[in-house]
C-alpha positions in Angstrom: 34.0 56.3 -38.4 33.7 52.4 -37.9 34.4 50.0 -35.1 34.8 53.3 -31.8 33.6 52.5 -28.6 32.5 54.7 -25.6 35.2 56.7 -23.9 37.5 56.5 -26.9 39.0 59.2 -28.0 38.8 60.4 -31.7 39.9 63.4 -33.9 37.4 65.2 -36.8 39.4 65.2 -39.5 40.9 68.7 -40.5 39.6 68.6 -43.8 37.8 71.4 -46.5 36.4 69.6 -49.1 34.0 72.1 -50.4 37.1 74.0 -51.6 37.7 71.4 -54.1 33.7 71.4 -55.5 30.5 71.3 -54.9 29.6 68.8 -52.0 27.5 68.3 -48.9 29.3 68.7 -45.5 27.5 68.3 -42.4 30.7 69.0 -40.2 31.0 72.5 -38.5 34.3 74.4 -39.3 35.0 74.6 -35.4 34.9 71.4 -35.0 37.2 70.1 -37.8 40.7 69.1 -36.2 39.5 68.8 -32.9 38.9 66.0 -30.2 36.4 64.1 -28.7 35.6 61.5 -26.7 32.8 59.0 -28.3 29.8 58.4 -26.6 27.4 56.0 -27.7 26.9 54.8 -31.0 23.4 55.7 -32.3 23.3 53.7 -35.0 23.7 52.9 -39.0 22.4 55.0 -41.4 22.4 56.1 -45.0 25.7 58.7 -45.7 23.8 62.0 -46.4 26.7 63.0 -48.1 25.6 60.7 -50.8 21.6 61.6 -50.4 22.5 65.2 -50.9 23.5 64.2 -54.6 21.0 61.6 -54.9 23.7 58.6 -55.5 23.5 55.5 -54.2 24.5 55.7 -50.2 25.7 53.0 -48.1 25.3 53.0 -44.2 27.7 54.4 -41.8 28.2 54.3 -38.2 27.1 57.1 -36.5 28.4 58.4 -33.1 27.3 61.0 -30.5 31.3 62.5 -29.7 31.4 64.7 -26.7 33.6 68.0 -27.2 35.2 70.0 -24.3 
């Protein structure tokens, strides 16, 4: 997520990577495919998908989303 700002709506992504492999996933299964409403942005930090596996992990925007 890049570039939201506060009352806009968004959409987790309806996606189930760790059926393809071994990953990290820090998004809840009840919460993939639904919508939100963003926020606040709380900042930029390391992705701690890449963390979990040790590699090289560029910042990323990271948003508190509000869901109904």
């Amino acid at each position: 997520m890049s570039g939201y700002v506060p009352g806009q709506p968004v959409r987790v992504k309806a996606d189930f990577p760790e059926t393809r492999g071994p990953c990290h996933i820090r998004t809840p299964h009840y919460l993939r495919g639904r919508q939100g409403v963003v926020e606040r942005m709380l900042g930029r930090f390391p992705n701690p998908e890449d963390l979990a596996f040790a590699r090289p992990a560029a910042p990323c925007a990271l948003y508190h989303v509000r869901f109904d």
